[in-house]
C-alpha positions as CSV (number, residue, x, y, z in Angstrom):
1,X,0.0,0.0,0.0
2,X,1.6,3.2,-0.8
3,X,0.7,6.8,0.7
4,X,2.1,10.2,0.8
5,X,2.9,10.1,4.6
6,X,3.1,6.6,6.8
7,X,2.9,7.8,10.5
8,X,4.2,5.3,13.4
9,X,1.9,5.3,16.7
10,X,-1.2,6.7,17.3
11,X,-0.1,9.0,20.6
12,X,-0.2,12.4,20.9
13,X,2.4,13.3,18.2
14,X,1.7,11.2,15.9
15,X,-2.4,12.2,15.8
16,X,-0.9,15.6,15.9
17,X,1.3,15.2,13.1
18,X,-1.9,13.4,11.2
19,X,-4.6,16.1,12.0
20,X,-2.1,19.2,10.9
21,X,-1.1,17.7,7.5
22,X,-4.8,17.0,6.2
23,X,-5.5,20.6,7.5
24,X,-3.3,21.7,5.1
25,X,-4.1,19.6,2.8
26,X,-7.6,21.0,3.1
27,X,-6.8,24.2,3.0
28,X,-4.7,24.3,-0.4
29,X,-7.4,22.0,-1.5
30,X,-4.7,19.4,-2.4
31,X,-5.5,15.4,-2.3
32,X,-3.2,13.6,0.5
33,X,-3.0,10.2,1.9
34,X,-2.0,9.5,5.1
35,X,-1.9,6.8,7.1
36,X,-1.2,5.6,11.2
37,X,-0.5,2.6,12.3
38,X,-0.8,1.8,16.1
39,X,0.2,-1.2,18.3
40,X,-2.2,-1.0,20.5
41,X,-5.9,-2.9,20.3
42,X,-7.7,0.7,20.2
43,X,-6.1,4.4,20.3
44,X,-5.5,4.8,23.5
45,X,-5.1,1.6,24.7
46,X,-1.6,1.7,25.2
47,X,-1.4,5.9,26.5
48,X,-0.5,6.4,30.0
49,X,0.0,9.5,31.1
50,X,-0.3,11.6,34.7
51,X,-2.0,14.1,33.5
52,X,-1.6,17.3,33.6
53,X,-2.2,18.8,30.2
54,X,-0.7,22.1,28.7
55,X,-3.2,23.0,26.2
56,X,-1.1,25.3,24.0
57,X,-0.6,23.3,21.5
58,X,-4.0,21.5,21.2
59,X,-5.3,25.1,20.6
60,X,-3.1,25.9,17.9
61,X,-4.9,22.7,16.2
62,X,-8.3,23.5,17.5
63,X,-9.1,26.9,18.6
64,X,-12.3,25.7,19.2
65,X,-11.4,22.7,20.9
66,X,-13.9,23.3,24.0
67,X,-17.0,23.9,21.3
68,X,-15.5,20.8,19.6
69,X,-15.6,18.5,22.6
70,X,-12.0,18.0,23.7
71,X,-12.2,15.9,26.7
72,X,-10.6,19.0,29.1
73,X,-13.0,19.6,31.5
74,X,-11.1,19.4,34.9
75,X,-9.1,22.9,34.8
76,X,-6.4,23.3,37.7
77,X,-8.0,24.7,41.0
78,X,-4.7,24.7,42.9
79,X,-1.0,23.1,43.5
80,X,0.3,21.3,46.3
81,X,4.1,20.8,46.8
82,X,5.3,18.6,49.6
83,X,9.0,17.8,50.8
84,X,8.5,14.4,52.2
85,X,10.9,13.9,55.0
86,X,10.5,10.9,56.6
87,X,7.7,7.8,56.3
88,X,4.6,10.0,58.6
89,X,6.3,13.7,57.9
90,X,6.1,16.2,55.6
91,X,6.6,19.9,54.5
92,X,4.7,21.9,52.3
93,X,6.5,24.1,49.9
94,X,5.2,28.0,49.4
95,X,4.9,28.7,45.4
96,X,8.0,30.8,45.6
97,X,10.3,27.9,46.6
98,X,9.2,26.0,43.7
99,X,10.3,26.4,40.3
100,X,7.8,27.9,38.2
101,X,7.5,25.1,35.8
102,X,5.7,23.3,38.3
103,X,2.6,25.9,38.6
104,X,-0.2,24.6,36.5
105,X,-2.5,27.5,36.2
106,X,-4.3,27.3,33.0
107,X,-3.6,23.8,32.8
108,X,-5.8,20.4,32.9
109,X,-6.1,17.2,34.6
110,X,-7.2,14.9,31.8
111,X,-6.9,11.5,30.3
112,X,-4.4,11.0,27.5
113,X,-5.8,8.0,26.5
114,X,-9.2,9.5,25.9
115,X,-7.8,12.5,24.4
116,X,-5.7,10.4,21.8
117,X,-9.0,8.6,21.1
118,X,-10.9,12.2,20.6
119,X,-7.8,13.3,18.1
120,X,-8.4,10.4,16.2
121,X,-11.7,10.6,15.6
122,X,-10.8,14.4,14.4
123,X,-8.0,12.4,12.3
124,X,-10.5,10.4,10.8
125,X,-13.1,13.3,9.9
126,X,-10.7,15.1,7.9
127,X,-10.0,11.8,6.2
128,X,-6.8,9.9,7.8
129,X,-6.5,6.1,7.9
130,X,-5.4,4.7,11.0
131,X,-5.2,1.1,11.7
132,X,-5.3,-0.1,15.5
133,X,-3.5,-3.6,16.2
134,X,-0.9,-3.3,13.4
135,X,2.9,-2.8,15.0
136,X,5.3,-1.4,12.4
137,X,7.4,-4.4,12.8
138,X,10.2,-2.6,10.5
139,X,11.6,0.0,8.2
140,X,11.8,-0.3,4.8
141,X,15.4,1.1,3.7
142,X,16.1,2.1,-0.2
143,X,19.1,3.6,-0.9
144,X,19.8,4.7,1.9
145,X,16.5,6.2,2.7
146,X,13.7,5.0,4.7
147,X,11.1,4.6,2.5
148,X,8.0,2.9,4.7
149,X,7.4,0.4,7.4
150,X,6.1,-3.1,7.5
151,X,3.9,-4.4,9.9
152,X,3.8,-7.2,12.4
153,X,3.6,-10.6,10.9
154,X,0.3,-12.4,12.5
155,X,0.0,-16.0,13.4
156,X,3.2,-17.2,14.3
157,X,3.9,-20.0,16.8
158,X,6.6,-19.4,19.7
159,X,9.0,-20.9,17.0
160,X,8.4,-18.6,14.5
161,X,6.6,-21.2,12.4
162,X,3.1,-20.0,10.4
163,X,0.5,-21.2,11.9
164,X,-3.5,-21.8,10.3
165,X,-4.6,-18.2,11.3
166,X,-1.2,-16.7,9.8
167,X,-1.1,-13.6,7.8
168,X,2.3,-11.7,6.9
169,X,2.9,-8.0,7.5
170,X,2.1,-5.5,5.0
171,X,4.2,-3.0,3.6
172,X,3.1,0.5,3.5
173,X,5.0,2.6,1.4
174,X,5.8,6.3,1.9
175,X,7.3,9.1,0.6
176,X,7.7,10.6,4.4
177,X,7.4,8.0,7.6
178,X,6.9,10.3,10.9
179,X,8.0,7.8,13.8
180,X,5.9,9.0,17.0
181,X,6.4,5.1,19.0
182,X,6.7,7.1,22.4
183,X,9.6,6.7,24.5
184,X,12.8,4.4,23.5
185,X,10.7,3.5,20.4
186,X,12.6,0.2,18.8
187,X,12.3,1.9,15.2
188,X,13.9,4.9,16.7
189,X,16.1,3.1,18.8
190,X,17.2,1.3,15.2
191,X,16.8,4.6,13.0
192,X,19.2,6.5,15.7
193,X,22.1,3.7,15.7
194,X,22.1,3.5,11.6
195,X,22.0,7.4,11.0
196,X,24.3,8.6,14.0
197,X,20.9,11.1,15.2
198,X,22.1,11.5,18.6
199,X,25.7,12.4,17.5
200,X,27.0,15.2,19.7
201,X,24.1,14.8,22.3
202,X,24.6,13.8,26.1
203,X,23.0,10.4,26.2
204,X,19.4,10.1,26.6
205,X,18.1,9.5,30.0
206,X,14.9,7.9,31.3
207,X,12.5,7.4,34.2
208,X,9.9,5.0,35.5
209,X,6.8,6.7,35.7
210,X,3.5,4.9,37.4
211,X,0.1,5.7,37.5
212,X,-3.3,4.0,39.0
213,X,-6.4,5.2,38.6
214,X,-8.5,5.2,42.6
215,X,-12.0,6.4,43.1
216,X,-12.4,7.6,46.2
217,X,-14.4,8.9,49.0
218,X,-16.2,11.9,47.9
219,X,-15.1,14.0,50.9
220,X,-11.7,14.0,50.3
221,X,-12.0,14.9,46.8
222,X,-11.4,18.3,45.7
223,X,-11.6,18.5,41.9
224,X,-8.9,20.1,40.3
225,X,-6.8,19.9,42.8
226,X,-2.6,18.7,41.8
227,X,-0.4,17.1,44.7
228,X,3.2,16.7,43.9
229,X,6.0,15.7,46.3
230,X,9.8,15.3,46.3
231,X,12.0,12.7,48.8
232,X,10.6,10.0,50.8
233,X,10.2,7.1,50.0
234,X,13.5,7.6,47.6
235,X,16.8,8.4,49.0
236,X,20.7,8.6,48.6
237,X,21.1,8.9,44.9
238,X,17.3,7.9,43.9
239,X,15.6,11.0,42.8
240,X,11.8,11.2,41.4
241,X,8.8,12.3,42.6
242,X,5.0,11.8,43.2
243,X,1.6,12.9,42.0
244,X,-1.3,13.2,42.6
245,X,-3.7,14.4,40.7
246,X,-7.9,15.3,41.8
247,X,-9.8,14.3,38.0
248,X,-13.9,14.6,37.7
249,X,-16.3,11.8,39.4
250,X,-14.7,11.5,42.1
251,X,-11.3,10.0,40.7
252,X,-7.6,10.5,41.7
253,X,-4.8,9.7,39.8
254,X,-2.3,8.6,41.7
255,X,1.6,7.8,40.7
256,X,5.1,8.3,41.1
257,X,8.2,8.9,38.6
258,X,11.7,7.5,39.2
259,X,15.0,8.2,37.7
260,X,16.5,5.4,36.1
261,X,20.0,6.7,37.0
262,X,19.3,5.1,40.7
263,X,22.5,2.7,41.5
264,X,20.6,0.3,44.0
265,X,20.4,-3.1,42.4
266,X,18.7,-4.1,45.3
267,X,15.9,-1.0,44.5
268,X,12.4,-2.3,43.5
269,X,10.5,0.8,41.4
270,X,7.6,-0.9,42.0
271,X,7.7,-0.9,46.2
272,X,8.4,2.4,46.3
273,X,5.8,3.2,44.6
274,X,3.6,1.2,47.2
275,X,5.4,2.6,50.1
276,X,4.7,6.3,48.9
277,X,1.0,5.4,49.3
278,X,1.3,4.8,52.6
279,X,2.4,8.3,53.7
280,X,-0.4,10.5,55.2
281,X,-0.1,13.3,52.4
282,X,-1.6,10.7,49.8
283,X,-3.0,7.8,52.7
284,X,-5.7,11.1,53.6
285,X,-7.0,11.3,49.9
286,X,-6.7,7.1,49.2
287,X,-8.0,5.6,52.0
288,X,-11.1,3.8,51.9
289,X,-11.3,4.2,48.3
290,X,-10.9,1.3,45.5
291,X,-7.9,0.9,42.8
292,X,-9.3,0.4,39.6
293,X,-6.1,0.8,37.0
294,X,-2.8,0.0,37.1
295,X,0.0,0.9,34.7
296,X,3.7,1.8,34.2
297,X,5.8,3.9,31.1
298,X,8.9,4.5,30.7
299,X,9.8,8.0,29.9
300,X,12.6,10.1,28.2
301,X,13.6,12.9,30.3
302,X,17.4,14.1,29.3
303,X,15.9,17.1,27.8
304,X,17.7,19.6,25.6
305,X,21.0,17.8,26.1
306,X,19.6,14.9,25.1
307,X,17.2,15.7,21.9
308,X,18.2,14.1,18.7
309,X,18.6,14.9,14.9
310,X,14.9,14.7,14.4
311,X,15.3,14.3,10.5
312,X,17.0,11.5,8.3
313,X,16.8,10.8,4.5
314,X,12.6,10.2,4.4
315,X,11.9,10.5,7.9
316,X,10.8,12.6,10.9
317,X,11.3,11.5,14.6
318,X,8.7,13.3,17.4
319,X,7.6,13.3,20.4
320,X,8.9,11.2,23.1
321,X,10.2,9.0,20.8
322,X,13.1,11.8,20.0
323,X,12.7,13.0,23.5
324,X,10.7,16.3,23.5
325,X,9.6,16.1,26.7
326,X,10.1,18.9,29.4
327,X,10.6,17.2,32.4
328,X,11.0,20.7,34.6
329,X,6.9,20.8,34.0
330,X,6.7,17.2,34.4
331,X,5.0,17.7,30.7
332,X,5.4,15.6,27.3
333,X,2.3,15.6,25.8
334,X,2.2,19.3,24.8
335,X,5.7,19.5,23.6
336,X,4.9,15.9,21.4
337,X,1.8,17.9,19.8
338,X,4.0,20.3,18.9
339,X,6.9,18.6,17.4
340,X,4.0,16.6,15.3
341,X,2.8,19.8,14.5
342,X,6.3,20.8,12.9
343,X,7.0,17.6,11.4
344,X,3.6,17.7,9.3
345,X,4.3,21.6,8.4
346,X,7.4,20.8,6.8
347,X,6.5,17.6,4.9
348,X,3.6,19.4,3.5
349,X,5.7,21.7,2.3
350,X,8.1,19.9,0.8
351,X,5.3,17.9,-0.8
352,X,3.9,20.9,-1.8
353,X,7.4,22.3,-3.9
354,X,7.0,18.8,-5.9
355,X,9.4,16.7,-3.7
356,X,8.9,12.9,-4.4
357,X,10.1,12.4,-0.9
358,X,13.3,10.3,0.7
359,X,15.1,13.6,1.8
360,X,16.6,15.0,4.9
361,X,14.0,17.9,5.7
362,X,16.8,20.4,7.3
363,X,13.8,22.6,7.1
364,X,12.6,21.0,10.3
365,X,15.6,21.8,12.0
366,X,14.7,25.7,11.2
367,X,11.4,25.6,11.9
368,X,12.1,24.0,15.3
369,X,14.8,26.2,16.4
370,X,12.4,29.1,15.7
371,X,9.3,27.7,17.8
372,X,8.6,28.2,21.3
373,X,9.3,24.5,21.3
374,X,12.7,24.4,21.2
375,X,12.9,27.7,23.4
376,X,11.0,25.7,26.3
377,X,13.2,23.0,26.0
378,X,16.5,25.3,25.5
379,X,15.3,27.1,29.0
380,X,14.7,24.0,30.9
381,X,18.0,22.2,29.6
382,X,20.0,22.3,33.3
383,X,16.6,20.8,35.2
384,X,17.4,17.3,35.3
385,X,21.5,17.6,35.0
386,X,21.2,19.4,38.0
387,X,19.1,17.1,40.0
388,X,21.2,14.0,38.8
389,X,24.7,16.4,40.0
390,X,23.6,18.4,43.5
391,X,20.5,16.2,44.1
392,X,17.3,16.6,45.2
393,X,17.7,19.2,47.5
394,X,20.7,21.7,46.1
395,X,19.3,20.7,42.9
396,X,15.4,21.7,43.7
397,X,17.3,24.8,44.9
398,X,19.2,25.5,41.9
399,X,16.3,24.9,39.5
400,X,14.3,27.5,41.5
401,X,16.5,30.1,41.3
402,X,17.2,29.6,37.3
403,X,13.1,29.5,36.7
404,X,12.0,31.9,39.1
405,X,14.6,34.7,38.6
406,X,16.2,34.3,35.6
407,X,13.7,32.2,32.8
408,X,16.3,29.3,32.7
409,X,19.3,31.8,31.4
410,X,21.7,31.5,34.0
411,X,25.1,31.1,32.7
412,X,25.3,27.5,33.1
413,X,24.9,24.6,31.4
414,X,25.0,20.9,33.4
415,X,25.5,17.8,31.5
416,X,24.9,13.8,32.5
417,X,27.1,11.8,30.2
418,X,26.7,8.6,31.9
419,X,24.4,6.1,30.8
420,X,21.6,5.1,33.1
421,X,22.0,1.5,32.8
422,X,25.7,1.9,33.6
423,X,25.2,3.5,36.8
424,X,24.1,0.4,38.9
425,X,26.7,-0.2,41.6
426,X,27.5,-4.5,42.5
427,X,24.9,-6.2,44.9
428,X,27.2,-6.7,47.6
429,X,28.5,-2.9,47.6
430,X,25.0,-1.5,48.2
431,X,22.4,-1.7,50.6
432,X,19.8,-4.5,51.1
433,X,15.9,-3.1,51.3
434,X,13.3,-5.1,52.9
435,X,9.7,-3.5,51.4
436,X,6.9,-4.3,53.9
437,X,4.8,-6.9,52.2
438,X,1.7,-5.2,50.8
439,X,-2.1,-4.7,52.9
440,X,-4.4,-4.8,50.2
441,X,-5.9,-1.7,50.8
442,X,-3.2,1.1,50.1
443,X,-0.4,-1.5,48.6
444,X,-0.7,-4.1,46.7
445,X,1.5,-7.1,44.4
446,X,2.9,-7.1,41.0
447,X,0.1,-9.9,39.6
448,X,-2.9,-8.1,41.3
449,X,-1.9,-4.8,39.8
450,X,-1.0,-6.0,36.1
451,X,-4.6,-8.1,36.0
452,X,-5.5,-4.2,36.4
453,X,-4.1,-3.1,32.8
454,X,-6.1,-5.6,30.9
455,X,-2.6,-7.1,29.8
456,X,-3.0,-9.7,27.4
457,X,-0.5,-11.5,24.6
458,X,-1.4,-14.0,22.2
459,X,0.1,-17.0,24.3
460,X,1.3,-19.3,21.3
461,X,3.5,-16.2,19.4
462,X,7.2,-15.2,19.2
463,X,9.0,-13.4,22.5
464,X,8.8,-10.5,22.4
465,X,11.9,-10.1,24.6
466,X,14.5,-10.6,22.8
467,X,18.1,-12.1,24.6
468,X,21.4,-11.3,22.9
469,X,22.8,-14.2,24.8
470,X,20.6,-16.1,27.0
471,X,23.4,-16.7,29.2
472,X,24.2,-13.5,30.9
473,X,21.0,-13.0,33.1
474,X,22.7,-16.1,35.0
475,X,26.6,-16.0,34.6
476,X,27.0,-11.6,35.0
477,X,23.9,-10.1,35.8
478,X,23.0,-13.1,38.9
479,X,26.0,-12.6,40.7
480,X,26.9,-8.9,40.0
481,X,23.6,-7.3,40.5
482,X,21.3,-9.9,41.6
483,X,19.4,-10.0,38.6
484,X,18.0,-6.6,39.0
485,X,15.1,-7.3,35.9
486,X,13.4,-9.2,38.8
487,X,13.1,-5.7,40.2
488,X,13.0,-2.7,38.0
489,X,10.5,-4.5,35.7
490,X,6.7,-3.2,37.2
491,X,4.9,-6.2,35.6
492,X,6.8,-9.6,37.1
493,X,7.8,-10.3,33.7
494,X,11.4,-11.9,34.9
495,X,12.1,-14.2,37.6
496,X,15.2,-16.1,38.5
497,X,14.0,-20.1,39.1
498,X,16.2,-22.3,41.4
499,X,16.1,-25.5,40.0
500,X,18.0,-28.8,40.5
501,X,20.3,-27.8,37.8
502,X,21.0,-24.4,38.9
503,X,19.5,-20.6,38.9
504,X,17.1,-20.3,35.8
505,X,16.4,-16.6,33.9
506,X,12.3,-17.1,33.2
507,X,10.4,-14.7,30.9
508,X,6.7,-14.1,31.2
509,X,6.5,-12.4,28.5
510,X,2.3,-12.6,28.5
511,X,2.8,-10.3,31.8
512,X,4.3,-7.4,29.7
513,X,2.9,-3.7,29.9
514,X,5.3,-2.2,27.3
515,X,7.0,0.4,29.7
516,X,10.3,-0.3,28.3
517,X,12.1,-0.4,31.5
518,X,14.2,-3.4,30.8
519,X,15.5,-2.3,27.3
520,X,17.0,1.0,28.9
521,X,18.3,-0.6,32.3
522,X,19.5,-4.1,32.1
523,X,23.1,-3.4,32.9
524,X,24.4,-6.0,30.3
525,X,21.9,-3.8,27.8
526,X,21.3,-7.6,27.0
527,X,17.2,-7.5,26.5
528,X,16.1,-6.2,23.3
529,X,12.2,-4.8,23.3
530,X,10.0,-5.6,20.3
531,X,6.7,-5.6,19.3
532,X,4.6,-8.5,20.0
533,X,1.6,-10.0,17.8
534,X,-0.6,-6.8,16.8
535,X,-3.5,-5.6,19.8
536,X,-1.2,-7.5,22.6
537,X,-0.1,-5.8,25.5
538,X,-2.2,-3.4,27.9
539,X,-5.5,-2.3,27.3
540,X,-6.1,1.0,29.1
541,X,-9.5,2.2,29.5
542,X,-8.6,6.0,30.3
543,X,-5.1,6.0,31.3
């Protein structure tokens, strides 16, 4: 199948990048195909976000976007900033010792998920094809260029072999592919080795981010209302922080974001997560009520420092999946609009001028530079260097200064060049942590919370998880680190097995939520992510 413009995921970039070209289209009155492809079972099924939603960019879209329907209807009443101190105490923070970025007036609490699902119905008016439950398995090289994707072969046994209900991957030809997979995409991952995109750049670094989804007592909700909180549970070199955000009907949403620079190979994500629920500044909003979701993302937050070459010869990379997100707001999704925005202004263009596509579109690099996009990102570029360097504290301090008083120009500029998978010191140089076992009420278990993301896999398929050598989860990673996959994955997927013939490295693969974690911090960088069978994974209702 062959279109004008083949666009990789259905999130928030790549709906934006879809919606802004047929505008144009539209507008010049010109015939355009276009095309998305998404992994998930549904748009939306595989979004998880906090959120708090910026809606800058969804206005430049839709100026109309309340008259049209947008699901934003919980506006930001008021922001809570908490030092947590210690397991019962706290301290709240007065506005001015917080860095602006973190002040949401004007802002939403909404559901991604639904709002992907409400851009792609927009998408679809205006005449875009998207197919739910096809993975882009692949690019398409010619000549150098990328010149499409094909999709996820169907019907495989764990072998590999065909089996009756098989049914190979198309190919969907383009002259522009936009990739918008979300964070540590594996197409980007592949597109960034082959054509040297993060040349020059600080490596990219990532977080953990969790969310469930509680309804709760109707007393204790205050609609509109955003929690965030800095230290406890996390400590020493583990930075991060919690949310919690009041949406409509009565529902909190309720997570916490850790660095994945932490050196702890003994450090579960997962229980500290649990453990933050326990203190009284979320325990007084969460207790009595019921959990009804459960999810977990990776996320790209190195910033700045860290964005890639967006462009190569026929294709675009946005969003997370280059790593637009500005982490001193704690924000991705309006900065992803906009860089699908840009990627789908230039295309047209060039499409436009009579290009037949495969080019490097250095307009994008102009039009970017001379956005607000890239003068957010520029102004926020020291945020998370400066946590990682002075910490939480010094770091908080530092970041306040720089936002508050001088708009992120301060004549400094902090790096990270270490990877975050090589930051994880040896099991016996760092500290055993024994996590209380969960209640049931506020905590709960790894199984229990992923039956809560409607995770499901075809069971007779390929892995999905792909080993480079099956060996090293038991002969370096065991013994250096403890196998820390049994830890920093949030869905139980590994497990080390002692059998009679030895420690055994076990994948339950069918357990996977697609965060990602594994890919960016097995210390070995041993564990390849790919995409499974189309529609598997997590099926969020309104993450």
């Amino acid at each position: 199948m062959e279109f004008d413009v083949v666009i990789v995921g259905a999130g928030p970039s790549g709906l934006s990048s879809a919606i802004r070209l047929m505008q144009q289209a539209q507008e010049k009155d010109q015939e355009l195909m276009v095309c998305v492809v998404e992994k998930g079972s549904e748009v939306g099924a595989h979004i998880l976000s906090g959120a708090v939603f910026e809606p800058r960019s969804l206005a430049e879209l839709f100026p109309d976007y309340e008259t049209l329907g947008a699901p934003v209807h919980t506006k930001v009443s008021g922001d809570d900033i908490y030092y947590l101190t210690g397991a019962e105490k706290a301290t709240k923070l007065p506005s001015i010792a917080t860095p602006k970025t973190m002040h949401n007036d004007g802002n939403y609490i909404v559901s991604m998920g639904n709002m992907c699902r409400w851009l792609a119905e927009q998408a679809e008016a205006l005449g875009v094809e998207i197919f739910p439950g096809f993975p882009a398995q692949q690019v398409i090289y010619e000549d150098g260029k990328v010149a499409g994707v094909i999709t996820q072969d169907m019907g495989l046994d764990s072998d590999g072999n065909p089996k009756d209900s098989y049914m190979p991957g198309m190919e969907l030809r383009a002259k522009y592919t936009i990739f918008a997979e979300g964070c540590r995409g594996h197409l980007g991952k592949e597109l960034i080795a082959k054509y040297a995109l993060d040349e020059g750049k600080s490596p990219q670094h990532y977080g953990i981010g969790f969310k469930e989804i509680w309804d709760i007592d109707p007393e204790q909700h205050q609609e509109g209302l955003v929690v965030h909180s800095a230290g406890w549970p996390l400590s020493g070199d583990t930075t991060g922080g919690g949310y919690l955000y009041h949406a409509e009907n009565n529902q909190v949403f309720v997570g916490l974001i850790i660095d994945l620079n932490y050196s702890n190979p003994h450090l579960s994500p997962f229980d500290e997560f649990q453990r933050l629920k326990h203190h009284p500044v979320y325990k007084q909003y969460l207790a009595g009520g019921k959990r009804v979701s459960y999810g977990a993302r990776a996320l790209a937050k190195g910033g700045y420092n860290s964005l890639i070459k967006m462009t190569m010869p026929g294709g675009v990379m946005v969003g997370c999946d280059a790593g637009t997100i500005n982490y001193a707001k704690i924000k991705g999704n309006h900065t992803a609009m906009k860089s699908g925005i840009l990627a789908a202004e230039t295309i047209f263009e060039a499409l436009s001028g009579g290009d037949e596509g495969g080019n490097d579109l250095t307009a994008f690099a102009q039009k970017f530079e001379s956005s607000w996009l890239y003068d957010e990102l520029y102004n926020t570029r020291n945020f998370g260097p400066a946590m990682h360097k002075l910490g939480t504290l010094m770091g908080g301090a530092y970041n306040t200064l720089d936002q508050n008083f001088f708009a992120g120009k301060l004549p400094f500029n902090f790096k990270d060049e270490t990877l975050d998978h090589a930051q994880l010191k040896l099991a016996s140089e760092a500290p055993m942590i024994d996590y209380p076992k969960p209640d049931g009420e506020l905590s709960f278990d790894k199984l229990s919370s992923v039956f809560l993301s409607n995770t499901n896999h075809e069971e007779e398929q390929p892995c999905h998880l792909h080993l480079k050598d099956a060996q090293i989860p038991i002969t370096v990673n065991w013994p250096k680190y403890g196998e820390p996959a049994q830890r920093y994955c949030p869905a139980g997927v590994y497990e080390v097995e002692e059998t009679d013939e030895g420690a055994k490295f076990v994948i339950n693969s069918q357990n996977c939520v697609h965060c990602k974690t594994c890919d960016i911090k097995d210390p070995s960088q041993n564990i390849t992510w790919v995409t499974p069978e189309g529609t598997g994974g997590p099926n969020y209702p309104n993450m």
